[in-house]
C-alpha positions as CSV (number, residue, x, y, z in Angstrom):
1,X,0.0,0.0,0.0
2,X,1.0,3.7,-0.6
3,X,2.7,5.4,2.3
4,X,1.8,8.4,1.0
5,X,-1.6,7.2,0.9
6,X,-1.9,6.3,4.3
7,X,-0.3,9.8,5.8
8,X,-3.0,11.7,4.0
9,X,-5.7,9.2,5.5
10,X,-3.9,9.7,8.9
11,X,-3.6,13.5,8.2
12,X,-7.6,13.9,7.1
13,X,-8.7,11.4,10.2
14,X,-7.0,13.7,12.7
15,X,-8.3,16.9,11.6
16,X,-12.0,15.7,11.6
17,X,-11.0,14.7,15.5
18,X,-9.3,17.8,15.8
19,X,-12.4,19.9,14.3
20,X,-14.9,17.9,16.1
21,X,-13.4,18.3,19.1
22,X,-13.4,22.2,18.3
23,X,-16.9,21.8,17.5
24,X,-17.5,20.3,21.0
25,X,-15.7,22.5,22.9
26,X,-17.2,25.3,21.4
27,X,-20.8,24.4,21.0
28,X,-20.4,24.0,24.8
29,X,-22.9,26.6,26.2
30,X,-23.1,26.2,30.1
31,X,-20.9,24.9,32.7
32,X,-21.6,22.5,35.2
33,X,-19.8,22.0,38.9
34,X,-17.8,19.1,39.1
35,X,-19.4,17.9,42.1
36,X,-23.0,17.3,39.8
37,X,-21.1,15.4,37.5
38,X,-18.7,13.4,40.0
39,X,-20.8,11.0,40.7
40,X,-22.0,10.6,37.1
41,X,-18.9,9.9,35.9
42,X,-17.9,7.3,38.7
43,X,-20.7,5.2,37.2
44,X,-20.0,5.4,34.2
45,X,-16.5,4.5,34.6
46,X,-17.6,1.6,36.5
47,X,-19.6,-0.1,34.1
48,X,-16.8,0.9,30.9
49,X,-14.5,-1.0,33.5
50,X,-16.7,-3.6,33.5
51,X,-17.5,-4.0,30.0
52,X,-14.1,-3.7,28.7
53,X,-12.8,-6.5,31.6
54,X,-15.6,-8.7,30.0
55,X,-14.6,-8.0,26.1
56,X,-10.9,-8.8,27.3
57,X,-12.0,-12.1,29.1
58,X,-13.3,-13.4,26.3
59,X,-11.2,-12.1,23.6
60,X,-8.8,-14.1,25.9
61,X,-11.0,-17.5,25.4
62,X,-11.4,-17.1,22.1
63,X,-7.7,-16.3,21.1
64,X,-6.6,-19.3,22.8
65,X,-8.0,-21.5,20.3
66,X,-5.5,-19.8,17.5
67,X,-2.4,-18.9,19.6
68,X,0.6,-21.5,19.7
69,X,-0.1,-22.8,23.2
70,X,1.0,-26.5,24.0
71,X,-2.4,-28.4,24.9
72,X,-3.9,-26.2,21.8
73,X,-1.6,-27.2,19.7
74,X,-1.7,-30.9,21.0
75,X,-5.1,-31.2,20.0
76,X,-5.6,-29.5,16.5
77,X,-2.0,-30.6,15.1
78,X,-1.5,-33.8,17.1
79,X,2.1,-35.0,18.2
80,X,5.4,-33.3,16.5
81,X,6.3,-35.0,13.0
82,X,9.7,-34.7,13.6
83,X,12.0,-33.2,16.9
84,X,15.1,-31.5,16.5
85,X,17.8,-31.2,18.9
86,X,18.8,-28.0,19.8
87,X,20.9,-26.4,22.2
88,X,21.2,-23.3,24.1
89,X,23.6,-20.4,25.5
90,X,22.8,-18.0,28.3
91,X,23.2,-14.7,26.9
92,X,23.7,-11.9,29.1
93,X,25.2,-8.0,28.1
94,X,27.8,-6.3,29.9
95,X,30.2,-3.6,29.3
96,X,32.6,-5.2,30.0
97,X,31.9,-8.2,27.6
98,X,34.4,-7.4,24.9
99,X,37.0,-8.1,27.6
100,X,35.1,-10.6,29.1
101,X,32.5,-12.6,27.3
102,X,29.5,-14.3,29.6
């Protein structure tokens, strides 16, 4: 895809954020004391909490039918066709490493 396209999509999508936010702010025609919206805004954070824990829950069961987990795997692939043998060095950085490796 064209990056050039994509920057102007990007560009165009943040000022209609930009403007309706301007638009908001401006269209605004009365204030209202914190403490009558307060307690609003503690339910309403309570229940987005809510709902967004619940969409992560089960975007969680549902993704671990595709992601690479070992008892997933197990049972839609069955057992490994073929096992290699590999081996493994600690790595670690230092420093100091190019005069003394780990």
């Amino acid at each position: 895809m064209n990056p050039q396209l994509i920057f102007g999509v990007l560009i165009v999508l943040g000022l209609i954020w930009t403007g309706v936010w301007g638009w908001i702010l401006t269209g605004s025609r009365q204030t209202v004391p914190y403490t009558e919206v307060a307690p609003r805004v503690t339910v309403l954070r309570r229940r987005l909490f809510y709902l967004i824990l619940a969409v992560m829950i089960v975007v969680f069961l549902v993704s671990m039918r595709w992601l690479p987990y070992r008892p997933v795997r197990a049972t839609t692939l069955g057992p490994p066709q073929v096992t290699a043998a590999a081996w493994w060095r600690p790595t670690c950085w230092r420093p100091w490493a190019a005069l003394r490796p780990c």
